[in-house]
KOLTOR-574973 format. One record per residue (C-alpha): y, z, x; residue in three letters. Coordinates in steps of 0.5 Angstrom, whole numbers, padded with zeros to 4 digits, always signed. Layout:
<nodes>
YZXala ...
</nodes>
This chain:
<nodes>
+0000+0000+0000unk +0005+0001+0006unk +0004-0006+0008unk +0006-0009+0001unk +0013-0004+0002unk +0014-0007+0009unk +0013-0013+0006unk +0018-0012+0001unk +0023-0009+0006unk +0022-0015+0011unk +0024-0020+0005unk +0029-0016+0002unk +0033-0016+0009unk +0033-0023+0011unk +0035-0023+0004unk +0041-0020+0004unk +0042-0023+0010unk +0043-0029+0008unk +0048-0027+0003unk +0052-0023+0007unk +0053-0028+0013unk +0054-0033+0006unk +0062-0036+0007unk +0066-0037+0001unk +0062-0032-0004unk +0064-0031-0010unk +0066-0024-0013unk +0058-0024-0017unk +0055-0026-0011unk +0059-0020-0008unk +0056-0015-0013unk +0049-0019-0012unk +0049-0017-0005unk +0051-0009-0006unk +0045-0010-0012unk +0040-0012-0006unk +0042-0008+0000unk +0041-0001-0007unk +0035-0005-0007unk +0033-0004+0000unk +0034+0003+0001unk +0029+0005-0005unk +0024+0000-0002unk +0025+0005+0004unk +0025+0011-0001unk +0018+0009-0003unk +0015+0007+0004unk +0017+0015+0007unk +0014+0016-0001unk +0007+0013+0000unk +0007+0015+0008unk +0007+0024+0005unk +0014+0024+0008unk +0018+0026+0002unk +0017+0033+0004unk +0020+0032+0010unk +0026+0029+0007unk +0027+0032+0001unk +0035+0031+0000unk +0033+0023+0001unk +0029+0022-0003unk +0033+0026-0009unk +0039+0023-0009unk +0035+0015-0008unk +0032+0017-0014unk +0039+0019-0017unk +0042+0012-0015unk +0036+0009-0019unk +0041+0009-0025unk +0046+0005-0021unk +0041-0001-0022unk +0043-0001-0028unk +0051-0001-0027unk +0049-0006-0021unk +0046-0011-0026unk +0051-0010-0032unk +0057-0012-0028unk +0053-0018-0024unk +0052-0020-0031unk +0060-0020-0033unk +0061-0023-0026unk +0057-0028-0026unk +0058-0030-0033unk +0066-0030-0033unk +0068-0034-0026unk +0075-0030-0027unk +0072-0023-0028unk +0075-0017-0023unk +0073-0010-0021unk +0078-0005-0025unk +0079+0002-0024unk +0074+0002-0030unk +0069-0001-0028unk +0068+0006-0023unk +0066+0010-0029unk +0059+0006-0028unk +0058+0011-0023unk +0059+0018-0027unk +0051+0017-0030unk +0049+0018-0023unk +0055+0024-0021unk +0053+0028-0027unk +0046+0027-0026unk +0047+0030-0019unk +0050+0036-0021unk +0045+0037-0026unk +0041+0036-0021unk +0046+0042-0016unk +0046+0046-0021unk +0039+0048-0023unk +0037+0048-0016unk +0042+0052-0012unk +0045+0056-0018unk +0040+0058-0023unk +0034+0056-0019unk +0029+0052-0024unk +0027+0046-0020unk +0026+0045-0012unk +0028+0038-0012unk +0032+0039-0005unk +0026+0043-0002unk +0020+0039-0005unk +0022+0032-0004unk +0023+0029-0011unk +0022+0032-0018unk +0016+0030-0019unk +0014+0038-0023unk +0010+0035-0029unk +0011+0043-0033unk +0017+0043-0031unk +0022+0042-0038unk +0028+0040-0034unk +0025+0035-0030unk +0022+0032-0036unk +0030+0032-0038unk +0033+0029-0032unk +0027+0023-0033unk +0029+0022-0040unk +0037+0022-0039unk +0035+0017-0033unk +0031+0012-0039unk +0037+0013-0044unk +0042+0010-0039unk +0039+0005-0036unk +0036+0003-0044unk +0043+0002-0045unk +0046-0001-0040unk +0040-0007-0041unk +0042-0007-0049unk +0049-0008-0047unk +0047-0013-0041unk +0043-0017-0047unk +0050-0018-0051unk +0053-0020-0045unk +0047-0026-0043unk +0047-0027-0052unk +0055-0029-0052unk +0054-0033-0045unk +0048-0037-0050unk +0054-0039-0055unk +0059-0041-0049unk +0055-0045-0045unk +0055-0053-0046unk +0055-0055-0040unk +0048-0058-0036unk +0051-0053-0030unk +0052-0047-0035unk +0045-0047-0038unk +0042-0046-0031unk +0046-0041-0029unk +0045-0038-0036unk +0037-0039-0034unk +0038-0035-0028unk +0041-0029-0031unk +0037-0029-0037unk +0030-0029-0033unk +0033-0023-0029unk +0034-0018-0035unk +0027-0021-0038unk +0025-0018-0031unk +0029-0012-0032unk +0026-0010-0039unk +0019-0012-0038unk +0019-0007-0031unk +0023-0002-0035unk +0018-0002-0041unk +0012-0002-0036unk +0015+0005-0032unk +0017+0007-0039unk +0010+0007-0041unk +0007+0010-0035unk +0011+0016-0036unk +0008+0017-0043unk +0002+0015-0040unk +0004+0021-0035unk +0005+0026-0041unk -0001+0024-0045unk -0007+0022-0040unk -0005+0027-0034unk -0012+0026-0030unk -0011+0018-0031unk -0004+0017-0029unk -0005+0023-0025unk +0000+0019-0019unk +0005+0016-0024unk +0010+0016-0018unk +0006+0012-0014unk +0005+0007-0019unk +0010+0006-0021unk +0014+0005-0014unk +0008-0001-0013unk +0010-0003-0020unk +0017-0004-0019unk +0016-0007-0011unk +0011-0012-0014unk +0018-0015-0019unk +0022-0014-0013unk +0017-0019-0010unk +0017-0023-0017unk +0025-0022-0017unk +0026-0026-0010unk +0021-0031-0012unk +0026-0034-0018unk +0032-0032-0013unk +0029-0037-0008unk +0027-0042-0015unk +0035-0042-0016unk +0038-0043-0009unk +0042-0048-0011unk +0046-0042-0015unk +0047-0039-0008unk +0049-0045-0003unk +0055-0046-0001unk +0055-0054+0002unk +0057-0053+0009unk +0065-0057+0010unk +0063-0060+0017unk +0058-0064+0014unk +0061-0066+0007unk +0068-0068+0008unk +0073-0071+0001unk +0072-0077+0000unk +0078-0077-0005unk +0083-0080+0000unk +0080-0086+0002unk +0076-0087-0005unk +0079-0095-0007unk +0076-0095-0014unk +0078-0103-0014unk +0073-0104-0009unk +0067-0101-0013unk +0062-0106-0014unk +0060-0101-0020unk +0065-0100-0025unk +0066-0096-0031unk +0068-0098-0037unk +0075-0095-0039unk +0071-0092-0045unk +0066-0089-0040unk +0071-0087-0037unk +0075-0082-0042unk +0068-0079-0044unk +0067-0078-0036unk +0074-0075-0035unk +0074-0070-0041unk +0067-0068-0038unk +0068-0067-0032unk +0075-0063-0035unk +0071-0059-0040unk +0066-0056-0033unk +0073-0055-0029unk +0075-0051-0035unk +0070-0047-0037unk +0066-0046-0030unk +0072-0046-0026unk +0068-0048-0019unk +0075-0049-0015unk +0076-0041-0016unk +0071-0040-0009unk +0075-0043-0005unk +0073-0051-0002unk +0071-0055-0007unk +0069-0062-0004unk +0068-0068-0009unk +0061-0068-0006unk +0060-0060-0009unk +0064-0062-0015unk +0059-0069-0016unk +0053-0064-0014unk +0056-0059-0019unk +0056-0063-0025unk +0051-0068-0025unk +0056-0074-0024unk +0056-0080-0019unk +0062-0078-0014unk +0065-0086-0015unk +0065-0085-0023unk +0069-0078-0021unk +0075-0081-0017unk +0076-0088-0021unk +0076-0083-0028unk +0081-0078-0024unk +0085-0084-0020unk +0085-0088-0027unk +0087-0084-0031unk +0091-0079-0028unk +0094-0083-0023unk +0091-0077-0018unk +0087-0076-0013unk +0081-0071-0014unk +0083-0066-0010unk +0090-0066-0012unk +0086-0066-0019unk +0083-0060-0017unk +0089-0056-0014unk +0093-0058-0020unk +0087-0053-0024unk +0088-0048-0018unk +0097-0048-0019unk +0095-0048-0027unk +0091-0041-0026unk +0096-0037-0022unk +0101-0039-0026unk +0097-0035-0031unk +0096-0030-0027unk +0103-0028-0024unk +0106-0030-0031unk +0101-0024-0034unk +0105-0017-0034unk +0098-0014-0033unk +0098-0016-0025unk +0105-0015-0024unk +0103-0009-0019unk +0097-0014-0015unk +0100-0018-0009unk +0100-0025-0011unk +0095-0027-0004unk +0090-0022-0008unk +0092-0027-0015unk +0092-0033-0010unk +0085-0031-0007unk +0082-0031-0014unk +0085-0038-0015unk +0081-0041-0009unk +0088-0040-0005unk +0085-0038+0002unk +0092-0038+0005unk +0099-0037+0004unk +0101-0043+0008unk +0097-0047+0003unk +0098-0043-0002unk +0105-0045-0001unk +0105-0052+0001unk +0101-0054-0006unk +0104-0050-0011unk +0111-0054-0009unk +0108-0060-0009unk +0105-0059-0016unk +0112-0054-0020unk +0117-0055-0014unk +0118-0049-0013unk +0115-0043-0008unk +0111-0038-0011unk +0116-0033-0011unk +0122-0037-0012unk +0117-0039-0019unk +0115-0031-0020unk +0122-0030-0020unk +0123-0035-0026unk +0118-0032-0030unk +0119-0025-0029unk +0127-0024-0028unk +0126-0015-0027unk +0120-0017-0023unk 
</nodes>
């Protein structure tokens, strides 16, 4: 059993390697990198677990158990990243992390203070008479049964937002995550009622359900590696834009101009409900990757008909945004490179330098316009 926790170990580190050494990450892909390295440690917790370790490391092996309702929060906010490309972390979005604070004071509480449970000197909560261990392990259920619920709502609305080829994928992508989540969820739920009803069978819940839970990581890195493309971000030496030199009067494959609009209104309704400009450098490779269209219909429907090239296109999307972001009264206290940097804006040369070309003014000569008390 060892070998299949150092197995898991080994995976999930070139893993999390690969996405943290990832340029341009999104702000979900942030999120799903932390997810991973949370993932990481408990593996480990499991590994000291299953070598009769516990006991020497007794607070370790407390406070990973804890983190177990992190997971939860983890996927919940992947979830609301990864569905909505303008999603931001608030100061809110911190009480995700009460769940597991007043577990841990409980938990403080009733083994220093009143002395019922030796979580910190027994390595883990694993008395099976005792009443308020059995509690903890049923707040622990409860919040993570609620953070699934709530991610199921989120997975539901994204079904009725997404209309795009791209979108569906993606939607596939979190959908087949939470079905993971719920199905290891019922299963370790079922162990423990197996544990309170059949003592002498389920006589090493813990054990089994760490097995159980190593065996979805396995599956869950399985479907990730399925799903790279989510995650790969075209190298820039090896794609340049060929937007600039795109001559659509040398085509030998013309559209026709009804084509044309369709692919246009298209290619308009992906930048807008999608907004892959936001992760920074957007090629016309990428965005024809993207969207399933040939990189010539794309420059000849943006050339035709907005008289553009495709990047002034795509910035014209990026300007548009931070105008809405530094017009709204909400971000006024952010600095306009955080707003910038949400935009795809990765410095404030460029930043500057396109948003004249598009408006003729510079940020904050606009910032002034649009908020005079500013």
């Amino acid at each position: 059993m060892e070998y299949l926790y150092i197995i898991c170990i080994g995976l999930l580190l070139f893993f999390s390697f690969s996405l943290l050494t990832k340029k341009n990450k999104a702000f979900s892909e942030r999120i799903f990198s932390s997810w991973i390295i949370l993932l990481l440690v408990t593996v480990m917790s499991f590994l000291v677990y299953a070598k009769g370790q516990a006991r020497s490391y007794p607070i370790f092996i407390t406070l990973i158990c804890d983190s177990h309702l992190l997971h939860g929060a983890f996927l919940y906010i992947y979830v609301l990243a990864f569905t909505n490309p303008s999603f931001r972390l608030k100061n809110k979005h911190f009480w995700h992390t009460a769940p597991m604070a007043i577990q841990i004071v409980a938990k403080l509480y009733l083994n220093y203070l009143v002395d019922e449970m030796d979580c910190y000197q027994e390595g883990g909560c694993v008395e099976g008479d005792n009443i308020y261990v059995t509690l903890t392990y049923i707040y622990k259920y409860f919040v993570l049964g609620t953070y699934i619920i709530l991610t199921w709502l989120v997975i539901i609305r994204d079904k009725q937002n997404t209309n795009t080829p791209r979108g569906q994928m993606r939607h596939t992508w979190v959908r087949q995550i939470i079905l993971g989540v719920t199905f290891l969820y019922v299963g370790i739920l079922l162990l423990y009622v197996g544990r309170l009803i059949f003592p002498e069978l389920f006589w090493e819940r813990m054990l089994l359900g760490n097995t159980l839970t190593t065996l979805f990581i396995f599956i869950f890195l399985y479907i990730g590696n399925s799903y790279t493309y989510i995650f790969v971000s075209p190298s820039k030496s090896r794609f340049k834009n060929l937007s600039e030199s795109f001559n659509p009067a040398a085509c030998n494959q013309l559209i026709q101009p009804g084509e044309m609009e369709t692919i246009f209104n298209q290619l308009n309704d992906f930048m807008e409900n999608e907004k892959p400009y936001i992760k920074g450098q957007l090629t016309i490779k990428e965005l024809s990757l993207l969207t399933g269209i040939p990189t010539a219909s794309i420059s000849q429907s943006v050339n035709t008909l907005t008289g553009k090239s495709v990047t002034d296109y795509i910035n014209k999307f990026r300007v548009d945004l931070f105008k809405e972001k530094i017009a709204d009264p909400s971000n006024k206290n952010y600095k306009i490179m955080v707003l910038a940097d949400e935009c795809g804006f990765n410095s404030k040369s460029t930043l500057v330098r396109i948003f004249k070309q598009h408006t003729g003014l510079t940020p904050s000569e606009y910032l002034k316009r649009v908020q005079p008390s500013a």
